[in-house]
N, C-alpha and C positions, 0 to 999 in steps of 0.2 A: 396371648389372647387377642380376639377381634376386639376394634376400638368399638366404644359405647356407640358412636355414630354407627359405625361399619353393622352394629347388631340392630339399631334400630332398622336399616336399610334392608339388614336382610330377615327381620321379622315382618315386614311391609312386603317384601317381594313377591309371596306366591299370588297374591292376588294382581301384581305386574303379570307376572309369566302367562297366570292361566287364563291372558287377556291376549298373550301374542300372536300376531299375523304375520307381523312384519317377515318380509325377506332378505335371506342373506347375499348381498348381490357376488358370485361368483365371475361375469360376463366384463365387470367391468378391468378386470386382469387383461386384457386385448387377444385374448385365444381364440381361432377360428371354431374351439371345438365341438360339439353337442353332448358333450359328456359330461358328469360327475362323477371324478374318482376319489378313493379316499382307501387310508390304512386303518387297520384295526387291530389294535395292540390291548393286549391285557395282562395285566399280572406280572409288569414291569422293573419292580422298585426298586432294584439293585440290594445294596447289604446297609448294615447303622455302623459296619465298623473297614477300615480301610481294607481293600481299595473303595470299597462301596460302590461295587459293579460286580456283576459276574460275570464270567467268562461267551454265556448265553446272552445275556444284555447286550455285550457290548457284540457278536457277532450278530444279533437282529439287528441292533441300529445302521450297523454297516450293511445289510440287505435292505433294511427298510429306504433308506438314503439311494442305494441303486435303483431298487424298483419303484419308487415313486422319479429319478430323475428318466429312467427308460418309460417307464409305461404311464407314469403322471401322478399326483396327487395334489386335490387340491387342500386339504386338509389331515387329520388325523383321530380319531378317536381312541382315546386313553381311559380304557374300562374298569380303573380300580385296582387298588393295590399297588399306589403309585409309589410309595415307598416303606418299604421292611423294613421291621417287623410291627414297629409302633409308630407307624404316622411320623408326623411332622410335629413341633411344639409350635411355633411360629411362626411370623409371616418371614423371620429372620435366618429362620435354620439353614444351616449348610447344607441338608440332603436336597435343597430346590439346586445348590450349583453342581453337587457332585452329581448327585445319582441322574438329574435329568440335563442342565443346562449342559456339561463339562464332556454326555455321553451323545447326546443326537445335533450334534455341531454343522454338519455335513448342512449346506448351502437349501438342498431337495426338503429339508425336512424344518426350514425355519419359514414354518407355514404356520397356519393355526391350529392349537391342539384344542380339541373341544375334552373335556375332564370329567371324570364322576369317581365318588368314593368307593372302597371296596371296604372288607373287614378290618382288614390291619389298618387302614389310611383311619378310619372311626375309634380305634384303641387311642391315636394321639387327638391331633385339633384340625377337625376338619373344614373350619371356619377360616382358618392360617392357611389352606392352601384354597380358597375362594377366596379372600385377603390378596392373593398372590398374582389372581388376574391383574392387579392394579399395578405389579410391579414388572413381570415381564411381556413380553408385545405380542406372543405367541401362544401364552398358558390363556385359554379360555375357560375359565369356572364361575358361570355368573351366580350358581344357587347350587343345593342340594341334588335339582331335577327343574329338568327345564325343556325346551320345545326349542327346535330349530328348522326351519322352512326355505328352501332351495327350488329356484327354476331351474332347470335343466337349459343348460345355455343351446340358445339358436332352435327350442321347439316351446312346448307348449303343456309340456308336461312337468308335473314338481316335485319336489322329495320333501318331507316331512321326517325327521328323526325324533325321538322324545327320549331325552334321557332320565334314568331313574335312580334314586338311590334305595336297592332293593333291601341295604342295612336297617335304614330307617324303617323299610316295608314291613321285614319280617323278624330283625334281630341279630345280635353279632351271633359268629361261630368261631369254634378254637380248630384253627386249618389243622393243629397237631393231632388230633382228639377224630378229624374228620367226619366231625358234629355237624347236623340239621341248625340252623336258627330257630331257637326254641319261641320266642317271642321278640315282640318290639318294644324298646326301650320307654317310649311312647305311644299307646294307642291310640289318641287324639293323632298327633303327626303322622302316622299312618295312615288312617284314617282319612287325613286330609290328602295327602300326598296319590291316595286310590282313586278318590271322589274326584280329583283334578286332571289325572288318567286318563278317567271314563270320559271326562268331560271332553279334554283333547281329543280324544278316538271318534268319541260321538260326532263332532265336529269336523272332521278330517276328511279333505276331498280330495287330498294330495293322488296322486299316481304311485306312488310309493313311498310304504309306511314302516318304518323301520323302528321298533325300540328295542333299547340298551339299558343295559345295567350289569353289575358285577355277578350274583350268582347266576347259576343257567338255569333254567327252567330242564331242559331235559341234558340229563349227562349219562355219561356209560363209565367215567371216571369213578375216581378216589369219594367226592363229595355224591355224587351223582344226582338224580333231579332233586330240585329244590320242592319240599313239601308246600310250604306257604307259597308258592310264586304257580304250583300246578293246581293249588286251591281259587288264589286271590287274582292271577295275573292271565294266566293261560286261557281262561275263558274268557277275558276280555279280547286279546289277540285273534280268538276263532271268532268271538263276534262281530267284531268290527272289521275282519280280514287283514289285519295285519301281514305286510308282505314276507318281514322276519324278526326274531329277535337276536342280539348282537349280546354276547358276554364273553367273561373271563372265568376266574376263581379258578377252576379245574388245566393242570400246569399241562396244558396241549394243545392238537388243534382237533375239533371236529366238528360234523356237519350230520345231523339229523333233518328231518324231514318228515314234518307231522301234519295231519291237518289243512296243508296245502300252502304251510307257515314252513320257510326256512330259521333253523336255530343253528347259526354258527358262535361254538366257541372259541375263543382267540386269546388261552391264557397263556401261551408261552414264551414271552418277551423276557421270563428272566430265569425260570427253574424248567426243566423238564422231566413229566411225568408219564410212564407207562400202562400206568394201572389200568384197566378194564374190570374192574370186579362190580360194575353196575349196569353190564353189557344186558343183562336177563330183564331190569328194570324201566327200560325204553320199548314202546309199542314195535314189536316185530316186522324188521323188514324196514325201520325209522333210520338206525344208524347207517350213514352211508358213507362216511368217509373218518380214519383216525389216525392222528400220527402223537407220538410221545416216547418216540426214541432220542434218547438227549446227543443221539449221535449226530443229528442234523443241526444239534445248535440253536434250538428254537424255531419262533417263525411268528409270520402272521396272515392277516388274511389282507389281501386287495379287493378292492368293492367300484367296479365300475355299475354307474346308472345311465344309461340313455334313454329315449323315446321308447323302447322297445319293450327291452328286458334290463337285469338286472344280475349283472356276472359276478360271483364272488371264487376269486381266486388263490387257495391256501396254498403259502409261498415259506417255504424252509428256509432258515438260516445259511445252510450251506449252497442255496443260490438256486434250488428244481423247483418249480410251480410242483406240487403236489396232487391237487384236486381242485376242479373247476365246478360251481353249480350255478343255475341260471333259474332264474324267479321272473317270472312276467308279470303286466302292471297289473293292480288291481282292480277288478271287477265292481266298481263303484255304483253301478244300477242294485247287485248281486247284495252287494252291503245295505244299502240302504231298504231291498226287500227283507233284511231281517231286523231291522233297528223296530 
């Protein structure tokens, strides 16, 4: 368990967060470059019993490592489901050395991993791995859900990510069952966690708006869309123009296209999944890109941002760029004529 201080600190926090501006200085790394890149990995966790990796794991991490040292990254996003099947107990547990510290070693990838919880990681203590920011240099989890703001080095444009913990939102789900989240555990904590959302979006002048969290909003997968998140979430993203949302949960990669909102999911970092049986249940003509042949080995997505646009690149474990989609900045007069 979290120390009593460590709960008071993080019972005080969301009113820290839903106060942040601050930036994260990228530029001062000495890069000539105008970009921000970054990986998107979900659904990672390895296994609870030896080796406590899978075979999938460990071939992403070895791609992830080459293509952030060939094509860059300055960071990493870790979407949930950090580790199977039940979380972490402490801030102590061996699954921080085996399944993450022991597997992404590689020199490219000892950058900063930005974190949020998924189902399984909520079955153990997800305060043990927020706890866990304090003990490695690289685990970034400062809260539940939190806001992150980025210049675009050498222009004049910014990126805003806002991370969510959609458990809290809407409720755990049993992945075996490939159950809806029936409710939140909390309706006050939801409640709050939506209200602070809005409030972020509402606020938001960035160039590019990006939220994350663990279930997808629209999926063609196993889970497929998420009911509460197409109720509570999805209209906040069309109103505020969200440029995309970033999840896991669903063991593949794909890329929908709604609204004029990119939804990429990025859950294949440790199992991979085939299934299409909720191909009928996405707006036609939306699905535009699917991989979940475990023959590739997993994969993830690369995300560069420039002045421009906004390329997200789905990258297989066995080494082929897959599928490229490109999102342009937001239309911020456009937004604000609907607020």
């Amino acid at each position: 368990m979290a120390s009593p201080l460590m709960l008071v600190f993080l019972t005080a926090l969301p009113g820290v967060l839903c106060c942040q501006s601050s930036f994260i200085d990228l530029e001062s790394k000495g890069s000539n470059k105008s970009s921000i890149r970054f990986l998107v990995l979900g659904d990672w966790g390895g296994l609870p019993y030896p080796p406590y990796i899978t075979p999938i794991e460990k071939a992403t991490a070895r791609m992830m490592a080459k293509t952030a040292s060939q094509m860059g990254a300055d960071f990493i996003l870790a979407l949930g489901d950090n580790f199977y099947y039940k979380g972490v107990t402490d801030v102590n547990d061996p699954r921080f050395q085996v399944t993450f510290e022991d597997v992404y070693t590689q020199d490219s990838l000892n950058i900063p991993w930005y974190v949020i919880a998924g189902n399984h990681d909520h079955v153990g203590n997800v305060l043990a791995q927020i706890e866990y920011s304090q003990k490695s240099k690289r685990w970034n989890f400062p809260y539940y859900y939190y806001e992150m703001n980025f210049r675009i080095p050498q222009t004049d444009s910014t990126l805003t990510i806002i991370m969510l913990d959609t458990v809290l939102l809407c409720g755990n789900s049993d992945d075996f069952l490939d159950q809806q989240p029936k409710a939140p555990r909390s309706g006050v904590q939801a409640n709050r966690q939506l209200l602070w959302l809005q409030e972020r979006l509402a606020m938001s002048k960035a160039d590019y708006l990006l939220v994350a969290g663990h279930y997808p909003v629209w999926s063609i997968s196993a889970h497929g869309p998420t009911d509460c998140l197409l109720k509570k979430l999805r209209p906040l993203l069309k109103k505020y123009k969200a440029t995309a949302y970033l999840c896991g949960h669903d063991h593949n990669l794909q890329y929908i296209k709604e609204s004029g909102i990119g939804y990429v999911v990025s859950g294949a970092g440790n199992f991979m999944d085939p299934d299409m049986r909720h191909r009928n249940k996405v707006p036609q003509g939306s699905s535009l890109f699917f991989s979940g042949d475990a023959g590739t080995l997993g994969g993830f997505a690369h995300v560069e941002v420039n002045k421009k646009e906004m390329a997200v690149t789905f990258i297989q474990a066995r080494g082929t760029s897959l599928y490229r989609a490109v999102l342009k900045k937001r239309d911020l007069f456009r937004v604000y004529d609907h607020v």
